[in-house]
C-alpha positions as CSV (number, residue, x, y, z in Angstrom):
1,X,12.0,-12.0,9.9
2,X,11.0,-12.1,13.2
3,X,8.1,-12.7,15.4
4,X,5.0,-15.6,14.9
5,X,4.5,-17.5,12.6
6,X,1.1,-16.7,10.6
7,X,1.9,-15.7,7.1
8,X,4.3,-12.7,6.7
9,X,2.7,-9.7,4.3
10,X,5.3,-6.9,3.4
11,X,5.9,-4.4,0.6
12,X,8.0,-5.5,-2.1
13,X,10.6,-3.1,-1.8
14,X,10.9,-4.1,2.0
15,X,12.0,-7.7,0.3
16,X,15.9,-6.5,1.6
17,X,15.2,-5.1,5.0
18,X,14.9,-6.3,8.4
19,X,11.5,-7.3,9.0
20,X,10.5,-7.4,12.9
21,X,6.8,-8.3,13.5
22,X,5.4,-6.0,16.5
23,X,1.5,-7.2,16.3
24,X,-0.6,-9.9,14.5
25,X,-2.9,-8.6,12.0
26,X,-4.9,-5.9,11.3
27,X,-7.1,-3.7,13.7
28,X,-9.4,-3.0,11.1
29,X,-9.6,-5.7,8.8
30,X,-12.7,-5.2,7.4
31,X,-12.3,-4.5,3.7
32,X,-14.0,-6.7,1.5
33,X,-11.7,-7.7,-0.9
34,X,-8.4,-8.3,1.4
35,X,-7.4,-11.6,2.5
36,X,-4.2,-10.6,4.2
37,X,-5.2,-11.1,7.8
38,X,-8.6,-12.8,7.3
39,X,-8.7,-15.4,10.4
40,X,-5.7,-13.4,12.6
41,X,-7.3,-11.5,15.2
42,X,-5.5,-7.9,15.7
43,X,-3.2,-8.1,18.9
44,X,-0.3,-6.0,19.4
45,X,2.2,-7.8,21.4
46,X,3.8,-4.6,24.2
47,X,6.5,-3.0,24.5
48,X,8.2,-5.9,26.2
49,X,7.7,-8.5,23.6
50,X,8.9,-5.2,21.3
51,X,12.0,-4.9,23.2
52,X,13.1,-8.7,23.1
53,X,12.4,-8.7,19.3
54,X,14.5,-6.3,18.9
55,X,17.6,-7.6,20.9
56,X,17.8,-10.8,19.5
57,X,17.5,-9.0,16.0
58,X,19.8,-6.8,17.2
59,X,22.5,-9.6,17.9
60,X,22.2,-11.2,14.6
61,X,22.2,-8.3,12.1
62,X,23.7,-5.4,14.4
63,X,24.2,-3.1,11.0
64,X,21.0,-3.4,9.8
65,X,20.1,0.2,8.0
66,X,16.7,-0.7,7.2
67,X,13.4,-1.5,9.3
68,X,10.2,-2.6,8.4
69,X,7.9,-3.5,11.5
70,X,4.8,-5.5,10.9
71,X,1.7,-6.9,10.3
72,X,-0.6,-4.4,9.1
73,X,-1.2,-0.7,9.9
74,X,1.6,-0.3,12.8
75,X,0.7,3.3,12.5
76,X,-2.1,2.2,14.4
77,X,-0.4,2.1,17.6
78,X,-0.6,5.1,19.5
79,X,2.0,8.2,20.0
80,X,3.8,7.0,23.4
81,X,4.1,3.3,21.9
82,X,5.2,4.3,18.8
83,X,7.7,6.8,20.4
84,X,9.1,3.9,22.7
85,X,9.4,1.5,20.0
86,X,11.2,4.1,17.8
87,X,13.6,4.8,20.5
88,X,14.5,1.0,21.3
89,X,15.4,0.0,18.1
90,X,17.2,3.6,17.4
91,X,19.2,2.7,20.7
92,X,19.7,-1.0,19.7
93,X,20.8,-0.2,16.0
94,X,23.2,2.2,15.8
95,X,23.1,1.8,11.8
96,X,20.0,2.2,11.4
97,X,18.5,5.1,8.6
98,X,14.9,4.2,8.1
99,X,11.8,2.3,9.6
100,X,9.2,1.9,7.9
101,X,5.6,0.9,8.3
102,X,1.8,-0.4,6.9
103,X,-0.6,2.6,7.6
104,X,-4.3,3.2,7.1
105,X,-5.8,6.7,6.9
106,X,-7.4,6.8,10.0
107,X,-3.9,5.9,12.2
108,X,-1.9,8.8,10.6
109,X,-5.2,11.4,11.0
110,X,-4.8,10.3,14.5
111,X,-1.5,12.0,15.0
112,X,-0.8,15.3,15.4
113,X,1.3,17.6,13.5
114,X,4.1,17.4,16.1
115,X,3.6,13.9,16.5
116,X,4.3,13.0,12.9
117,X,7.2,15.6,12.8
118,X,8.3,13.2,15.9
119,X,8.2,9.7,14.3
120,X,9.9,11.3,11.3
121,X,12.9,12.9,13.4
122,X,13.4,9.2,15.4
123,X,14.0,7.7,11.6
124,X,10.1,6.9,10.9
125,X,10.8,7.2,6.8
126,X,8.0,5.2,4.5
127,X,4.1,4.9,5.1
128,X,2.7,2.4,2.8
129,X,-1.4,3.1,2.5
130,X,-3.8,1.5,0.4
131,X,-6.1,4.1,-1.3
132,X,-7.2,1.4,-3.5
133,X,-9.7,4.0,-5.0
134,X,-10.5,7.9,-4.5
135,X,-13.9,6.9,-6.0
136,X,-16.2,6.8,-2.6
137,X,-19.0,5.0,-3.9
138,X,-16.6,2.2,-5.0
139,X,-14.9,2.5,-1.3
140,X,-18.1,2.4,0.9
141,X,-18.9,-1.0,-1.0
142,X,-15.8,-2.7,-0.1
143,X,-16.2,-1.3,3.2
144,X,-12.8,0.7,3.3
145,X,-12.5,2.4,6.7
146,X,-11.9,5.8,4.9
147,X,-13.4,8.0,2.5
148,X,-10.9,9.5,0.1
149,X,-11.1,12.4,1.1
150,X,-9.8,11.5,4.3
151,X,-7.1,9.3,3.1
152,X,-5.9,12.5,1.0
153,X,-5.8,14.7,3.8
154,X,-3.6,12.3,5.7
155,X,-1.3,11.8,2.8
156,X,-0.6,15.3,2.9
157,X,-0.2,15.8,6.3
158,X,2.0,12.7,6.4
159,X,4.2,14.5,3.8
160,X,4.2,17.9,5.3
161,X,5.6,16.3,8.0
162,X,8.9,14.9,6.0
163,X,7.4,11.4,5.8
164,X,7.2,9.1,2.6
165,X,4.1,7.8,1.5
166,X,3.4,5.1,-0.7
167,X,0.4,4.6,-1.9
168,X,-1.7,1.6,-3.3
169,X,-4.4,1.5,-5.6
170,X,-6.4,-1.6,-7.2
171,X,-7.8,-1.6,-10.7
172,X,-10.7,-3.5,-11.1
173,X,-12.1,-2.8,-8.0
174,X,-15.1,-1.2,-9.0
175,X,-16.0,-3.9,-11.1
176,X,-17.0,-3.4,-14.9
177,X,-19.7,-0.9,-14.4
178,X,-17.9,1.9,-12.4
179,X,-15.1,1.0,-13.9
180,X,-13.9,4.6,-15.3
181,X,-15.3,6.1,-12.6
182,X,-13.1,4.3,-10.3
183,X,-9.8,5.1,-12.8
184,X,-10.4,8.9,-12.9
185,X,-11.5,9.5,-9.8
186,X,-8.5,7.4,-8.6
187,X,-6.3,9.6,-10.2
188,X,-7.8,12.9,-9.0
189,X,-7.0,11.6,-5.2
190,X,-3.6,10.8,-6.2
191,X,-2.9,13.9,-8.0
192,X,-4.3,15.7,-4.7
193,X,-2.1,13.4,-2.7
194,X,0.9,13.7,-4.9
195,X,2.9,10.9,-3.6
196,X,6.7,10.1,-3.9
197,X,6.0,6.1,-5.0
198,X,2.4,4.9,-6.2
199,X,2.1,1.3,-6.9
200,X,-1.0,0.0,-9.0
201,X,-2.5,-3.6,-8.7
202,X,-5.2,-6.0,-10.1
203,X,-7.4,-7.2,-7.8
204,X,-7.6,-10.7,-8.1
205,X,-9.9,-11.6,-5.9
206,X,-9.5,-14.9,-3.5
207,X,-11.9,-17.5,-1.8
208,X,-11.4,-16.4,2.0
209,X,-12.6,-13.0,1.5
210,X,-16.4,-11.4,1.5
211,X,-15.8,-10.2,-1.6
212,X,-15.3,-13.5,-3.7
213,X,-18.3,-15.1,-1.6
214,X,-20.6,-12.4,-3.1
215,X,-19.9,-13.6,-6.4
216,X,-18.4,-10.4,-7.4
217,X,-17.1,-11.0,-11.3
218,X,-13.5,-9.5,-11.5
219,X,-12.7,-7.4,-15.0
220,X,-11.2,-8.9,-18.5
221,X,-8.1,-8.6,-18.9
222,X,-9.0,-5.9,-22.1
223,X,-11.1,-4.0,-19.4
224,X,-8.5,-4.1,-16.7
225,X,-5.9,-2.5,-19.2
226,X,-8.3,-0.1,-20.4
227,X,-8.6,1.0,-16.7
228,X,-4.9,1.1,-15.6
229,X,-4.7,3.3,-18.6
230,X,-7.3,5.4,-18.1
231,X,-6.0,6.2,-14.6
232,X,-2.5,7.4,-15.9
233,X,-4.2,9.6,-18.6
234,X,-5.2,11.4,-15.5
235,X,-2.2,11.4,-13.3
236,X,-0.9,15.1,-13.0
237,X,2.3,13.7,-10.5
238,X,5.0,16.3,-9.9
239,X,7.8,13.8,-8.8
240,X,6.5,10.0,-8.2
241,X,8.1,7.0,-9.4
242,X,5.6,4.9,-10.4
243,X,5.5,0.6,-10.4
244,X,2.6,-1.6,-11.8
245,X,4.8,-4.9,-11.9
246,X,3.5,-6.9,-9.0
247,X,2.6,-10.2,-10.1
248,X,-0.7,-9.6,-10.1
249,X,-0.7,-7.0,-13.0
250,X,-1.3,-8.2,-16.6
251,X,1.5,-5.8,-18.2
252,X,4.6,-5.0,-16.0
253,X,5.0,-1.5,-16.0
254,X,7.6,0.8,-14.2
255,X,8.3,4.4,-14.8
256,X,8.9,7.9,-13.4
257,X,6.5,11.0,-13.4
258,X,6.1,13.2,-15.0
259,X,8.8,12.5,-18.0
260,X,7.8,8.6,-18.4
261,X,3.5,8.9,-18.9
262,X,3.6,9.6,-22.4
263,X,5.5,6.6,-22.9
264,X,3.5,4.5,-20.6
265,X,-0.1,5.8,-22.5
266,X,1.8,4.7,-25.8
267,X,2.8,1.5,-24.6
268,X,-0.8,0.5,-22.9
269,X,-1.9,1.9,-26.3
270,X,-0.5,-0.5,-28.3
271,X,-1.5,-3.5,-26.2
272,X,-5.0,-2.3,-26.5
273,X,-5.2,-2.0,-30.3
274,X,-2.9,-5.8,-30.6
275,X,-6.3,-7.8,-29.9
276,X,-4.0,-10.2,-27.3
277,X,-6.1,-9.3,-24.8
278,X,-8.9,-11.3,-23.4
279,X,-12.0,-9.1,-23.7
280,X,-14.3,-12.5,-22.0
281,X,-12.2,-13.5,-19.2
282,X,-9.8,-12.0,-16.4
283,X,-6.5,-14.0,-17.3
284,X,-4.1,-15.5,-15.1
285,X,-0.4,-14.5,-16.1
286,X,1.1,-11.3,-16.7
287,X,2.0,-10.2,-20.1
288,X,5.5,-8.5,-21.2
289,X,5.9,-5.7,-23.2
């Protein structure tokens, strides 16, 4: 990786990639329940600092294929920027295939059609956007930046232009009395979305963040699976592959849709009716199936 030194947030599946940070933190970083950038004020570094970043990561891995350019929501840069930085490392790797990038709602409705269709054809590839919920009630109390209707629309219009979105969403973020809520409206935005990768995770929540300081009680561990399956009762997905095994999830799960969601309703199915769940308390480890 290169760039500072402030803790380094990245996809999982970027874990292989070349991983070039561009600007510290978030420009919006207001969500209640991330922690991510809490304390890192947003500054994007220039072009310049972008173009030495890239030579000396050019000189060390001169083959790498795969980009990811950090922190979060480096969509939020505008056009030109984004252009010139595409460019550069286009220029500087002449192996490269993909770059790929954190994105909020808002930064890809700020691009035009032709824009988009722009970054794709200079080897933009994956956006990876938190939904976290397409219940808006649940949204405007964790103080997401976006409604879900608005994150939908900029799915799609990502996707229309050949780009790859994958998209987060948290169970338990509602909390235990919106719960449902939260799981089917959830899956009625990502059905409308239709992404190519969804990823679901627990919210856990942690002490630097507004949320845990309100005293807000995370979901059991019964509850949370009850969710997480609710939500995939309701998944209509045409061609997504699908992941639930971040660390943070009580039951690993990983599958493709549309063949694999009978399989995955059986499996939370049984784990429901086992009575290993707690039904008092959120748990701390991930089970196995």
């Amino acid at each position: 990786m290169f760039g500072n030194s402030h803790t380094l947030f990245r996809p999982p599946a970027e874990a292989d990639g070349l991983i070039i940070r561009v600007a510290d933190g978030c420009p919006w970083n207001g969500c209640t329940f991330c922690g991510m950038y809490k304390g890192v004020p947003y500054k994007f570094h220039g072009t310049e600092h972008a173009e030495k970043e890239f030579s000396k990561a050019a000189r060390r891995w001169p083959d790498a294929r795969r980009i990811f350019l950090a922190d979060g929501d480096v969509m939020n840069l505008d056009f030109q920027t984004l252009e010139t930085i595409l460019v550069s490392l286009n220029q500087k790797f002449q192996q490269l295939a993909r770059v790929s990038v954190y994105a909020n709602g808002a930064s890809i409705l700020d691009k035009t059609d032709d824009e988009l269709r722009c970054l794709k054809e200079l080897k933009l590839h994956t956006l990876y956007m938190g939904l976290e919920s397409g219940d808006n009630e649940t949204l405007r109390a964790v103080n997401k930046r976006e409604s879900a209707e608005q994150m939908i629309e900029a799915g799609r219009r990502a996707q229309a232009a050949g780009l790859r979105m994958s998209v987060m969403v948290l169970i338990g973020l509602a909390g235990e009395l919106r719960s449902m809520q939260h799981a089917q409206a959830t899956a009625k935005a990502v059905n409308a979305m239709q992404p190519r990768l969804l990823s679901a995770l627990r919210l856990v929540t942690t002490p630097n963040t507004p949320l845990y300081k309100s005293g807000f009680k995370m979901i059991t561990e019964h509850d949370a699976v009850a969710e997480l399956r609710e939500m995939i009762q309701g998944l209509e997905l045409e061609q997504t592959v699908f992941r639930a095994d971040h660390s943070s999830n009580i039951v690993p799960l990983e599958a493709r849709f549309p063949k694999d969601k009978e399989r995955l309703l059986t499996q939370l199915d049984a784990l429901l009716a086992s009575g290993q769940l707690d039904r008092h308390s959120p748990g701390a480890l991930p089970w196995s199936l």
